[in-house]
N, C-alpha and C positions, 0 to 999 in steps of 0.2 A: 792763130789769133781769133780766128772767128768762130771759133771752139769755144774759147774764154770769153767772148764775148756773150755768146750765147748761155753759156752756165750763169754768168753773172745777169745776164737779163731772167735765169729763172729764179735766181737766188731772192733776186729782186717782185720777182710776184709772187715770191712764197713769203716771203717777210711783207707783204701789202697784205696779206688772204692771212695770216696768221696771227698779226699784230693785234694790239687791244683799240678798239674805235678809238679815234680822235678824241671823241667825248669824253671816252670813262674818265672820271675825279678820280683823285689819290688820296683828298684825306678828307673823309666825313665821320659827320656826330650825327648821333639818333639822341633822339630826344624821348624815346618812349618804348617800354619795352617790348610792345608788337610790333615797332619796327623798325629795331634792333633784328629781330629776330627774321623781319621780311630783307632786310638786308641779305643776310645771311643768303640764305634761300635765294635771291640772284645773284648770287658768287659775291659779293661784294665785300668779305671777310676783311682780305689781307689790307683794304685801304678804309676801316673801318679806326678809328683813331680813339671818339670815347662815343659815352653811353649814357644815357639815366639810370637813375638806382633801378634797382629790379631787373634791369638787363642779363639776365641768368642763364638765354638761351639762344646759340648752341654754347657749351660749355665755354667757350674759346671767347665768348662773350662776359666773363667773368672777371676777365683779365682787364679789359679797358678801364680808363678810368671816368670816373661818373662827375658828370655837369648838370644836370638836372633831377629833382625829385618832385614831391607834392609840394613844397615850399615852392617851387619855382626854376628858374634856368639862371645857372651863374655864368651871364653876359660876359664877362672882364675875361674868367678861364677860355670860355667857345674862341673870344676874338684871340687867345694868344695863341690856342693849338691852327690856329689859318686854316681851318677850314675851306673847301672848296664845295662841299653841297651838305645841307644840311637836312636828316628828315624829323618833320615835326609832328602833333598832334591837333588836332584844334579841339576837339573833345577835353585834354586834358593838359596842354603849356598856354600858359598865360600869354594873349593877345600880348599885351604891350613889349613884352622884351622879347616876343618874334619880331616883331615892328622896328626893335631898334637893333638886331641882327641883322631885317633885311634894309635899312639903313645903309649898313655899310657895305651893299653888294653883293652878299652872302645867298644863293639861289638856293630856296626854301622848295622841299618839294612833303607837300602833307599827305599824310596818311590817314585816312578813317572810313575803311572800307564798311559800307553797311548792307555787304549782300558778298554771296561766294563770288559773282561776278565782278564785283569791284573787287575781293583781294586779285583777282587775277590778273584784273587791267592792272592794279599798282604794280604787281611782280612782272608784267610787260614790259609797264611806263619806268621801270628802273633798271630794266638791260641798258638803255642807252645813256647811261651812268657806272654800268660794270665792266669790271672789267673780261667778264666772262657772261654777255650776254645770251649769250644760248641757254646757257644754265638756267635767270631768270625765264626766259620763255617755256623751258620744259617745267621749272617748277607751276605756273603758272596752267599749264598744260594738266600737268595733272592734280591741280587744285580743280578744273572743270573736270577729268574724269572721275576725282573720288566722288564731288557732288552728283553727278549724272551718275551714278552706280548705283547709289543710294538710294536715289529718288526714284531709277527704276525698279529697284528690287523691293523696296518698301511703299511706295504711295498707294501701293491697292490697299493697304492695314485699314483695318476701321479704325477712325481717326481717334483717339485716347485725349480726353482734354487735360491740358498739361497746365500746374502753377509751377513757373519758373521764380523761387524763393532768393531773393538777394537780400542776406539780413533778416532780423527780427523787430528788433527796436532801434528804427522804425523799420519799417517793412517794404523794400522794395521789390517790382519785378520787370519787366524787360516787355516794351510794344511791339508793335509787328516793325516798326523801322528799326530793326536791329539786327546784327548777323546771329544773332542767339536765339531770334524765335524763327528764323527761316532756318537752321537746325534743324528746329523742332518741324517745319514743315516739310523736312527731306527722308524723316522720318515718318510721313506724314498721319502726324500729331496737328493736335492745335490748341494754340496757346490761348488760353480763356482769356487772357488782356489784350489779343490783338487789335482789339476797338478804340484801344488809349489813343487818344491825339500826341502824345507826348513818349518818346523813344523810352524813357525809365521811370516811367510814375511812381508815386509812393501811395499805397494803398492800404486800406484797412480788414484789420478782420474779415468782418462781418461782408466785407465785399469780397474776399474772397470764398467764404461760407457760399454764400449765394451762388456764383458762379458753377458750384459742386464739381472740384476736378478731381478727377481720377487719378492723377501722378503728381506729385510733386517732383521736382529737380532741384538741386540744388549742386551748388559748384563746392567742392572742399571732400575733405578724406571721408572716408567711409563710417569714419568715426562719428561723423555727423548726423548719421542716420538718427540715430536714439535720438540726440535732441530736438531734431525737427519732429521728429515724430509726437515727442513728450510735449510739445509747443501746442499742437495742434489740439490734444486730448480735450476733453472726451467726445468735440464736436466733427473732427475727423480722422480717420481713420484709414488710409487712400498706403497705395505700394511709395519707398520714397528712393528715389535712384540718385547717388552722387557720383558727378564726375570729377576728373581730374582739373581743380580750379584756374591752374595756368593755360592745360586745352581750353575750358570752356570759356575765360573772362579774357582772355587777350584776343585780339582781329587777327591772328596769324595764323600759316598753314596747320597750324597742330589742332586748330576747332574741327578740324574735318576728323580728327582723330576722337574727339567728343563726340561728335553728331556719329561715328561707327557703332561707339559705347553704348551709346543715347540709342540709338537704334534696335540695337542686338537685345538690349534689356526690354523695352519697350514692345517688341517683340515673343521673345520669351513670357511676357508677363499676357500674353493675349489676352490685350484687353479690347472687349468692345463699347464700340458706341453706344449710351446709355440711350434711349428715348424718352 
């Protein structure tokens, strides 16, 4: 009897040590495709229910179905699937109808990481939501190592002044409060707008002429080269690197797969600092 007693007291602390936290949720919506995809990355697949448009990645994320895009977040859908945690944007879902999601009780956890150190706290901050928290923590884990690898292996480069190009007409580029020029700083590059007051200003010509940078960037296929180049003519004339636009324009672990790109090229082109 106290054989079985005893097995059943272990069976009983392996099923405590093995279970999923009290916490983990069972059915969450993203609202955005980076974190859609930061889900992912804390194990949090199998209780992932729907998505916003463009939620493309990990594959497995193609299949949910879509509540939210650039129009806005369809309230009526999110309330029927019962969600139990919801991730948001505030960079890009509209104030008001998160307001009346969290209206009904619905715990909003947002996303808009603006440094490799915030995506790491978010992939922390949402183990105790998965149901395989260790998972987020290792991702997270080595979201700090790629960054530190990087920045040790590159920060000695003579720093390349970089125009990070979003657009044409009109012409946008990326300030230092963004995960897209601390990139550039782990490659250590520096971005000729990181004086903007303002995370994505929209700037002119002749202001970027001025500045004289040595690389341009640009996020989108390689096919883009030619025309940013051809954009530029005959007043500059500078190397133009593009990366993979979903690495580079989404806040998820796959930017660190840019900033490698971003790096190696940047490198190879040994550029120095002009005086």
């Amino acid at each position: 009897m106290s054989t079985r007693r005893a097995a059943r007291g272990w069976l009983l602390l392996l099923a405590l040590f093995t279970a999923p936290p009290a916490w983990a949720v069972h059915r969450v919506v993203s609202l955005a495709p980076h974190a859609t995809e930061m889900a992912y990355a804390a194990g949090m697949g199998e209780v992932m229910v729907a998505a916003s448009s463009w939620s493309d990645y990990p594959p497995a994320a193609r299949k949910l179905e879509q509540v939210a895009s650039w129009q806005g977040i369809n309230v009526e859908r999110v309330l029927a699937l019962k969600p139990d945690l919801i991730l948001a944007w505030r960079g890009g879902n509209p104030q008001r109808e998160l307001d009346q999601l969290a209206a009904f009780g619905i715990p909003i956890v947002y996303i808009d990481p603006l440094s490799v150190e915030d995506m790491a706290r978010a992939l922390d901050g949402l183990a105790r939501y998965s149901p395989h928290p260790e998972q987020a923590h290792q991702a997270a884990r080595a979201v700090r190592q790629q960054a530190a690898d990087l920045k040790r292996r590159y920060a000695g480069n003579a720093p390349a002044r970089v125009f990070m190009q979003f657009g044409v007409q009109p012409l946008f580029t990326a300030g230092k409060q963004t995960l897209q020029s601390q990139v550039l700083a782990l490659c250590g590059a520096h971005n000729i707008f990181a004086d903007s007051p303002v995370p994505w200003p929209q700037v002119g010509r002749e202001q970027v002429l001025s500045r004289k940078p040595q690389v341009i960037v640009v996020a989108g296929d390689p096919e883009r080269i030619t025309a940013i180049r051809d954009f530029w003519q005959p007043q500059l004339a500078v190397p133009v690197i593009a990366l993979n636009e979903d690495w580079f324009n989404r806040s998820g672990p796959r930017i660190l797969l840019a900033a490698q790109a971003l790096c190696q090229q940047l490198a190879d082109m040994s550029i120095t600092k002009a005086h």
